[in-house]
C-alpha positions as CSV (number, residue, x, y, z in Angstrom):
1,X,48.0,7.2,17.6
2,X,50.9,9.3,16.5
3,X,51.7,12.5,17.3
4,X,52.3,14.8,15.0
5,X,53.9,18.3,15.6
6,X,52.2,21.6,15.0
7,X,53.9,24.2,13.2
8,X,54.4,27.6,14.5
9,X,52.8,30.3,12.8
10,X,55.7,32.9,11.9
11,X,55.0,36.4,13.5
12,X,54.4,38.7,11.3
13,X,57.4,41.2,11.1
14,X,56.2,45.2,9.9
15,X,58.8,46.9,8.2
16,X,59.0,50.3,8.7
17,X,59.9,53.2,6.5
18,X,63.3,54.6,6.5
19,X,62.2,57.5,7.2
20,X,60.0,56.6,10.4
21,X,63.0,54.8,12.0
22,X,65.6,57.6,11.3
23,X,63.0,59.8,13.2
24,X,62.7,57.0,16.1
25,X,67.0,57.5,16.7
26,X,67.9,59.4,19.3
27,X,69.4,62.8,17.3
28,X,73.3,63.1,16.6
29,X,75.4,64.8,19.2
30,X,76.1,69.0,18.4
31,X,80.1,68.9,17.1
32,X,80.7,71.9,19.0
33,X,79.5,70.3,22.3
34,X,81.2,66.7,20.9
35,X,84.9,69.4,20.4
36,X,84.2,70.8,23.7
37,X,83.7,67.2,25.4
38,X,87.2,66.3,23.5
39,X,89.0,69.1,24.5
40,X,88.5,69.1,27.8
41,X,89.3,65.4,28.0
42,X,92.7,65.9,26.3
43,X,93.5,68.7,29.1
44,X,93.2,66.5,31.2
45,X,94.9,63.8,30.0
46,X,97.7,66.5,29.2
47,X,97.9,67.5,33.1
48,X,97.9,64.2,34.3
49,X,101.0,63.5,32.0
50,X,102.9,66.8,33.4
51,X,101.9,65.7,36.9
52,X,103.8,61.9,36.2
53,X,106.7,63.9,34.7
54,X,107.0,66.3,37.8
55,X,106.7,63.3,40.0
56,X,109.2,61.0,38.2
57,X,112.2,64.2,37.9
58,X,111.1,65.0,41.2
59,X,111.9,61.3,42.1
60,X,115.1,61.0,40.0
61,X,116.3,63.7,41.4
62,X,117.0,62.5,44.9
63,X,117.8,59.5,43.4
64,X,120.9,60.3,41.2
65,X,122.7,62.3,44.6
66,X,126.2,61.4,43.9
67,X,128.7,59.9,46.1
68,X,131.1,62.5,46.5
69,X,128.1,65.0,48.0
70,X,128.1,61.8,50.9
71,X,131.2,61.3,51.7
């Protein structure tokens, strides 16, 4: 005797109303708490970029001593 394979039943798939899934998402982020969010981040970024300069001059600085001031 030969076996022959079943076929799978597909699952059926409900779709939903557009309306039904837009009310399942989670809801949009408030701009003004998104700007805030933003803002602080770029201050941040901003005083880690002054705190890289400082270093680096402050670096350069003791760097560059010319040779006359040696001597």
């Amino acid at each position: 005797m030969a076996k022959t394979k079943k076929s799978k039943k597909r699952k059926k798939v409900e779709t939903m109303d557009i309306k039904e899934y837009l009310k399942r998402l989670p809801p949009p982020p408030e701009e003004h708490a998104y700007e805030l969010k933003m803002e602080k981040r770029l201050k941040r970024m901003l005083e880690e970029q002054e705190e890289k300069r400082a270093k680096k001059k402050h670096f350069l600085r003791f760097v560059m001593i010319p040779i006359e001031s040696l001597a």
